[in-house]
GUNUMI-248517 format. One record per residue (C-alpha): residue in one letter; x, z, y. Coordinates in steps of 0.5 Angstrom, whole numbers, plus 500, padded with zeros to 3 digits. Each point is the difference from the previous one (the first is absolute). Layout:
BEGIN
+------+------+-----+-------+
| code | east |  up | north |
+------+------+-----+-------+
|    A |    X |   Z |     Y |
...
+------+------+-----+-------+
This chain:
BEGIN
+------+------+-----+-------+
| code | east |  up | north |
+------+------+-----+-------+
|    X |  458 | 462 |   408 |
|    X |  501 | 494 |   503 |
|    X |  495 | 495 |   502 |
|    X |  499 | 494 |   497 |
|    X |  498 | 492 |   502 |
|    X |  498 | 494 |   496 |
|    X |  506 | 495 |   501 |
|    X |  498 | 495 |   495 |
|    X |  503 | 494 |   503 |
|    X |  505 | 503 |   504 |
|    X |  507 | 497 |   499 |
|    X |  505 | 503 |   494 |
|    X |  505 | 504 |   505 |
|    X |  494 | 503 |   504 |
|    X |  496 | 502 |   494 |
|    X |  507 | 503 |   499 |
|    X |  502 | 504 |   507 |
|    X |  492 | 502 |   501 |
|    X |  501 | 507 |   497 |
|    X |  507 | 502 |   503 |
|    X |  497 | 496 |   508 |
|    X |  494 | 505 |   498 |
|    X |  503 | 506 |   498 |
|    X |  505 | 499 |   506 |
|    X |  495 | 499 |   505 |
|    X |  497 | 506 |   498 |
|    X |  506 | 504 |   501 |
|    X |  501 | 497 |   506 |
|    X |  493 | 502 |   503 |
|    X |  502 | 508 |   497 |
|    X |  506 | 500 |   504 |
|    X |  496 | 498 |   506 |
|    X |  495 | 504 |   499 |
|    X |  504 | 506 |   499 |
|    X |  504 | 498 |   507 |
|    X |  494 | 500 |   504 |
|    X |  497 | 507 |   496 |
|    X |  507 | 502 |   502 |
|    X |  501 | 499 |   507 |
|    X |  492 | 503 |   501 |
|    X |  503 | 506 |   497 |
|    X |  506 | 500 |   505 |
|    X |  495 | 498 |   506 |
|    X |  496 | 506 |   497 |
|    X |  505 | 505 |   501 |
|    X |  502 | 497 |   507 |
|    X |  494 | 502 |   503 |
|    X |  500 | 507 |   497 |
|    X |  507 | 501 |   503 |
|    X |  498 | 496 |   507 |
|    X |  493 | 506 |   500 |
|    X |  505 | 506 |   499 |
|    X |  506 | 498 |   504 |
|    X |  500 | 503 |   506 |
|    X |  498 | 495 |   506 |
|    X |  507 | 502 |   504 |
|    X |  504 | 498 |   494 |
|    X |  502 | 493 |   497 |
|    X |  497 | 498 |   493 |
|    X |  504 | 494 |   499 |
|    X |  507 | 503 |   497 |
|    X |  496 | 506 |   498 |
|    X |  500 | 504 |   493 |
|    X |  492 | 496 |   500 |
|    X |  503 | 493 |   501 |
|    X |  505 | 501 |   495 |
|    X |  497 | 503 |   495 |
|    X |  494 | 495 |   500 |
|    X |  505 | 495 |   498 |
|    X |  502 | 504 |   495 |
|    X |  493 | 500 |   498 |
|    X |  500 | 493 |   498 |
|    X |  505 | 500 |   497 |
|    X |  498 | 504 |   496 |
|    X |  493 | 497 |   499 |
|    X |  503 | 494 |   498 |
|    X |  504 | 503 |   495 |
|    X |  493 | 505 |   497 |
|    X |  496 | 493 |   500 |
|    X |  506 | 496 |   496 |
|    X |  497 | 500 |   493 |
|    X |  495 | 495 |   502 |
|    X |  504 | 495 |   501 |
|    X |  505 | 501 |   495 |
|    X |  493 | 502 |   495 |
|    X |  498 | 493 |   501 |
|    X |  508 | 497 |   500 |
|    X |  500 | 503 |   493 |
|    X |  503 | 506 |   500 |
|    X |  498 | 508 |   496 |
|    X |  497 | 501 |   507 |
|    X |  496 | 507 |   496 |
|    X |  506 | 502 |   499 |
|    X |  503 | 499 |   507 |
|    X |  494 | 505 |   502 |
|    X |  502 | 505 |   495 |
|    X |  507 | 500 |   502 |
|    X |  499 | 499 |   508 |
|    X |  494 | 501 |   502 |
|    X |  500 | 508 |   500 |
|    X |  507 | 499 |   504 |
|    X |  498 | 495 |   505 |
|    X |  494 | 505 |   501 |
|    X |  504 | 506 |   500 |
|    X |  505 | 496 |   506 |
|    X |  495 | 497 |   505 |
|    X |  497 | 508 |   500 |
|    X |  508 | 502 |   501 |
|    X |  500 | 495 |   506 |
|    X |  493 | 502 |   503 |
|    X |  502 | 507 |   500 |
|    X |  507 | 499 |   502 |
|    X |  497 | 497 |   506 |
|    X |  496 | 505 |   502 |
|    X |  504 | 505 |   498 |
|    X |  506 | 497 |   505 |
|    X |  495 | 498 |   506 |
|    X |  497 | 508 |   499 |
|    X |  508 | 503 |   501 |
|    X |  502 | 495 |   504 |
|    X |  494 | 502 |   505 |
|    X |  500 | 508 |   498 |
|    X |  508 | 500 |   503 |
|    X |  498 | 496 |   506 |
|    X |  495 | 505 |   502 |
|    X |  504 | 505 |   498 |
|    X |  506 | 497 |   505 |
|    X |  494 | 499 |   505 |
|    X |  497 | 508 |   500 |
|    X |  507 | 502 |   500 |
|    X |  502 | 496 |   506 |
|    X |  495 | 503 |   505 |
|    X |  500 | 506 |   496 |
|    X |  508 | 502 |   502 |
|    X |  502 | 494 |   503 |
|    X |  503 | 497 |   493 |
|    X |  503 | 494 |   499 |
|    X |  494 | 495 |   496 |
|    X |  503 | 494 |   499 |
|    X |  505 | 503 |   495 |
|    X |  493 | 501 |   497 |
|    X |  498 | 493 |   500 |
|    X |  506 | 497 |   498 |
|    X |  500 | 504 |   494 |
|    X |  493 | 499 |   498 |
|    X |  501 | 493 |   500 |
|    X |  506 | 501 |   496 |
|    X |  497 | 505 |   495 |
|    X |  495 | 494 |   499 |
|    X |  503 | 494 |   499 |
|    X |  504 | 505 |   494 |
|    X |  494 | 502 |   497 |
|    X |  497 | 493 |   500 |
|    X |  506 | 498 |   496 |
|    X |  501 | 505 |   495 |
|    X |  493 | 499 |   499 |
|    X |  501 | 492 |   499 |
|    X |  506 | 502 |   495 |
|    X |  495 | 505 |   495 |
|    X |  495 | 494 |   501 |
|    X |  505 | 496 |   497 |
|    X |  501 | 504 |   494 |
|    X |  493 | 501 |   499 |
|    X |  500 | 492 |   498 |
|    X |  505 | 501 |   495 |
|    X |  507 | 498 |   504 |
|    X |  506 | 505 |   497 |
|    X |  502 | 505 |   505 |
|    X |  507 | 500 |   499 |
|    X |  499 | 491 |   501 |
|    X |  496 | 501 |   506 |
|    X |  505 | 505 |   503 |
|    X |  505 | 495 |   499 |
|    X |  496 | 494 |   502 |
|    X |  498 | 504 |   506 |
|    X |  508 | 502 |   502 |
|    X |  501 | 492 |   499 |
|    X |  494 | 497 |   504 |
|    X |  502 | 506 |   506 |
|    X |  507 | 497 |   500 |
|    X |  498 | 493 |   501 |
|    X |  494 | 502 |   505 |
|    X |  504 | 504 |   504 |
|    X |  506 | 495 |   500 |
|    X |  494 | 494 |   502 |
|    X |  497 | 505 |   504 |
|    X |  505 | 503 |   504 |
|    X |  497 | 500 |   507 |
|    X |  495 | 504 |   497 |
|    X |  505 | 506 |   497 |
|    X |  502 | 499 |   508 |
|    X |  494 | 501 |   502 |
|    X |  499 | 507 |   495 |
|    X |  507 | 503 |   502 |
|    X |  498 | 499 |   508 |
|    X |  494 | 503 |   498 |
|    X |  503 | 506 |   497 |
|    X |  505 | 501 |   506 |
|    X |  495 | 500 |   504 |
|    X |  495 | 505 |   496 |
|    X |  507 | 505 |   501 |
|    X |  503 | 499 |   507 |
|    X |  493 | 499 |   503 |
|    X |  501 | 496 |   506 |
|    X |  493 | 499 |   502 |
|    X |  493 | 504 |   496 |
|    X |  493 | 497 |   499 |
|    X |  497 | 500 |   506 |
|    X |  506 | 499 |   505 |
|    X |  499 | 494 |   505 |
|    X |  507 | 496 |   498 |
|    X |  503 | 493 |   502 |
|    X |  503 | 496 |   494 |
|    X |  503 | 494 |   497 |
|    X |  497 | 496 |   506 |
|    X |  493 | 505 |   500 |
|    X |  498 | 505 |   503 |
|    X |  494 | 505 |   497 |
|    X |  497 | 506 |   497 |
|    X |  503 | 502 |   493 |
|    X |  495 | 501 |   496 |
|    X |  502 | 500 |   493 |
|    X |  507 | 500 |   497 |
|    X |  501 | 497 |   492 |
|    X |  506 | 500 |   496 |
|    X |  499 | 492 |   502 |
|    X |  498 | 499 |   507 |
|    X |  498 | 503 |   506 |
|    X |  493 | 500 |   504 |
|    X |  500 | 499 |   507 |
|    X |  492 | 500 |   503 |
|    X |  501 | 496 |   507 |
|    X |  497 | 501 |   507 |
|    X |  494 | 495 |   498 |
|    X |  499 | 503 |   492 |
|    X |  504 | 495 |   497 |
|    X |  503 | 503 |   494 |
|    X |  507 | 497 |   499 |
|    X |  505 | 502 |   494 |
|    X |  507 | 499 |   500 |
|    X |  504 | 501 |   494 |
|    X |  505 | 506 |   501 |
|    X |  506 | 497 |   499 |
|    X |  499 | 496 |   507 |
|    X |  497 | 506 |   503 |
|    X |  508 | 504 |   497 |
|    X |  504 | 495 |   503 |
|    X |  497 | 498 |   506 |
|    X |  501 | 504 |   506 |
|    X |  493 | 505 |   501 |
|    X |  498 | 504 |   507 |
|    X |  496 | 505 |   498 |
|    X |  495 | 501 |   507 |
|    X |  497 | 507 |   498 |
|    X |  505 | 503 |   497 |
|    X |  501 | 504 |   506 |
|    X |  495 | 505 |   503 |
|    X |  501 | 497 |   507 |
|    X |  502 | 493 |   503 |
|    X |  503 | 498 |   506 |
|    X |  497 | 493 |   503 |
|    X |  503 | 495 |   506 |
|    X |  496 | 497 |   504 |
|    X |  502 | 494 |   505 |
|    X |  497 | 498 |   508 |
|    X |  502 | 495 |   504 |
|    X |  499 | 502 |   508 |
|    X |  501 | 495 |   506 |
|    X |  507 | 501 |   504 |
|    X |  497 | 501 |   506 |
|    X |  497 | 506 |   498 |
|    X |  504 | 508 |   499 |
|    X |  502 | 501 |   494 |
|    X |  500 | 507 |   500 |
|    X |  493 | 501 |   502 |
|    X |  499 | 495 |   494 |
|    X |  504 | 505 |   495 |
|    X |  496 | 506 |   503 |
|    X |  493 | 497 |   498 |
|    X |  502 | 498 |   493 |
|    X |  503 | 507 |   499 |
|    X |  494 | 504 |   503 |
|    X |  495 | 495 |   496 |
|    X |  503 | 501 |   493 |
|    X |  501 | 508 |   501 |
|    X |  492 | 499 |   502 |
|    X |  498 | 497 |   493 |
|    X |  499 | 507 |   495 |
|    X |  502 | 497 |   495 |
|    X |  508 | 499 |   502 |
|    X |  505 | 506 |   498 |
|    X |  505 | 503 |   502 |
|    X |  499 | 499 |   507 |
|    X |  507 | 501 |   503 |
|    X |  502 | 495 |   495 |
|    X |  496 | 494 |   503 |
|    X |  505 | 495 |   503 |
|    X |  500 | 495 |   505 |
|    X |  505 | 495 |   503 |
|    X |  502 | 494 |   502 |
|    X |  501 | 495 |   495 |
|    X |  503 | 493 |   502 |
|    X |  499 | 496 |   506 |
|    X |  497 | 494 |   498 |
|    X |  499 | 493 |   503 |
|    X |  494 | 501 |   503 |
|    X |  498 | 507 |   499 |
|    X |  504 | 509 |   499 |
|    X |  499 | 501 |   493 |
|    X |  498 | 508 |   499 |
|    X |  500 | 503 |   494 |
|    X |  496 | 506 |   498 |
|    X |  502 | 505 |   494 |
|    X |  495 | 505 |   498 |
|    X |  499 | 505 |   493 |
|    X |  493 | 499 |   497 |
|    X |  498 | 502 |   492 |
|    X |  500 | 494 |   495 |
|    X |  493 | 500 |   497 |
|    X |  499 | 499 |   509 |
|    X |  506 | 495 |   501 |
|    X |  495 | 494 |   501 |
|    X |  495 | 503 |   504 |
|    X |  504 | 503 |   505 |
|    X |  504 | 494 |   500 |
|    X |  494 | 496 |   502 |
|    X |  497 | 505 |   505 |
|    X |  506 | 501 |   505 |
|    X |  500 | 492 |   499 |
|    X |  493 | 501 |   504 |
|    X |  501 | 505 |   504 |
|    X |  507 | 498 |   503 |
|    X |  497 | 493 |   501 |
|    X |  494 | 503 |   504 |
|    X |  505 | 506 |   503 |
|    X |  504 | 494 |   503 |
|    X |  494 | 496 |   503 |
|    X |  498 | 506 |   503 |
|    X |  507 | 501 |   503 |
|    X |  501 | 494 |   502 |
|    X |  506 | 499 |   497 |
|    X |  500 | 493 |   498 |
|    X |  501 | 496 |   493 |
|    X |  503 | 494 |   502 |
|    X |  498 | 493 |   496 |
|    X |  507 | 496 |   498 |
|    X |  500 | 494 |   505 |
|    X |  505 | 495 |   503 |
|    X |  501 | 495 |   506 |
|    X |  501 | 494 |   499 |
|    X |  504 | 495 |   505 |
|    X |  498 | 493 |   503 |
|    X |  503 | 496 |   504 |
|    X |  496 | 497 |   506 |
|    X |  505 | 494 |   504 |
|    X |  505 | 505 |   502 |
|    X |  496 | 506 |   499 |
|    X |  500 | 505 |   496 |
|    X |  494 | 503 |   498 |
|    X |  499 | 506 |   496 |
|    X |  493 | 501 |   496 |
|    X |  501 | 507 |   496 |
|    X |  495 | 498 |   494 |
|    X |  496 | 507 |   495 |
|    X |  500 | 499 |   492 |
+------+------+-----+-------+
């Protein structure tokens, strides 16, 4: 029932719009209400999927972000018949016709979420037990988790659709077109999903494998049919989307139980050259970690313009490639101090002229 105000005086063609501006009004303030009662819905949901995802893994783009989206909207269309009540339409019947179907697809929707987060979850702990069990391959495991998830979450969308009244065989076909259109304006996306079932078959790299890609060099730590997570040395998170990790050229680091490093010194020429080569290979086969000690080479590498460039090759395990690296760096720093074999400074020598003699001032940088 609408409100009404005493308009004597008022002109002719306000006394005349005062009902239709009024009811209009109203409709207006309902469709905002029922926006603001929507997006509190949505941010509801957000805070329940951000408290039961875990901390390793990424809410934005999740199951829970979309699913809280799809909330809204189907809040929105719950709530509808108010509006439309106050704009003049059967809204009783609306509710009657509609009511239990919205009600029976945002229960379809919730459950989907949970439902595909549980199995997405369950098939990655799964791959995660079998992979310290027997050394099995995990990553296949998450990939397909995220892959089953995204599927449940469609078809979940697909019957809450119905439940609203649409005709299956028209959605089907409505459905079939906006795929085609989405894919041809999302080309870039398809690429993405094709580059990440490539990858989920030929495995070049697994979760948990230090790798260098697309300019980038991280820890993988998760693989979705979309994209590809990378967490750098510094606990930045970095996601790159797999049709640029499948095209360009990726240098797996952990691959191999084993890596060889090189290491480069500068001696001074006026010191000996083969006892410089003694102390590097007898401090590199002291340090415990180095492998293969039969394999450790050494040698001269180039003859600078101030200094003889040595090269060291030795074998270490990969997960202690860095910190053997960085304790032969020290240890043949200090072991050249000791010896006194010198590393020499770039320097240069300048020449001046004083009358008709020259004078040579050798300068350090």
């Amino acid at each position: 029932m609408m409100p009404e105000f005493d308009m004597t005086g008022w002109p002719a063609w306000a006394q005349a719009a005062e009902p239709q501006v009024l009811k209009w009004s109203l409709v207006l303030a309902a469709t905002i209400a029922i926006w603001i009662v929507a997006v509190l819905v949505k941010r509801l949901v957000a805070l329940f999927g951000r408290l039961v995802t875990p901390k390793d893994q990424d809410f934005e783009g999740s199951s829970w972000d979309l699913g809280a989206s799809v909330t809204r909207m189907f809040a929105l269309i719950l709530m509808s018949p108010l509006p439309l009540g106050l704009a003049g339409y059967d809204w009783r019947t609306l509710v009657e016709s509609r009511g239990p179907g919205a009600v029976a697809a945002v229960a379809i929707l919730l459950v989907a979420i949970l439902f595909a987060n549980w199995v997405a979850r369950s098939m990655r702990n799964f791959g995660g037990k079998a992979h310290r069990r027997t050394g099995a391959d995990d990553t296949l495991f998450a990939f397909a988790g995220s892959l089953v998830k995204y599927l449940i979450f469609a078809v979940a969308i697909v019957t809450a659709l119905t439940q609203l009244g649409f005709p299956t065989t028209s959605l089907a076909a409505v459905l079939g077109a906006l795929g085609l259109a989405i894919g041809l304006g999302l080309q870039d996306t398809m690429k993405s999903v094709a580059a990440g079932v490539m990858l989920a078959i030929l495995r070049p790299f697994r979760i948990g494998d230090y790798v260098s890609l697309a300019g980038l060099e991280g820890e993988v730590t998760d693989i979705s049919p979309f994209t590809t997570s990378l967490k750098q040395v510094d606990n930045k998170i970095v996601i790159v989307t797999n049709d640029k990790v499948w095209s360009d050229a990726l240098v797996n680091h952990t691959r191999q139980t084993r890596r060889k490093f090189d290491l480069y010194f500068d001696m001074s020429y006026d010191d000996n050259m083969d006892h410089a080569l003694k102390v590097l290979l007898d401090t590199a086969n002291d340090h415990p970690r180095v492998l293969s000690k039969a394999e450790t080479w050494v040698g001269v590498h180039a003859l600078a313009d101030w200094s003889v460039k040595l090269r060291l090759r030795a074998w270490v395990a990969t997960p202690e490639f860095v910190q053997v690296r960085a304790d032969l760096t020290k240890a043949i720093k200090e072991a050249f101090d000791r010896e006194g074999i010198t590393i020499p400074y770039p320097h240069q020598v300048n020449v001046a002229y004083k009358g008709n003699t020259e004078v040579n001032k050798p300068e350090h940088e």
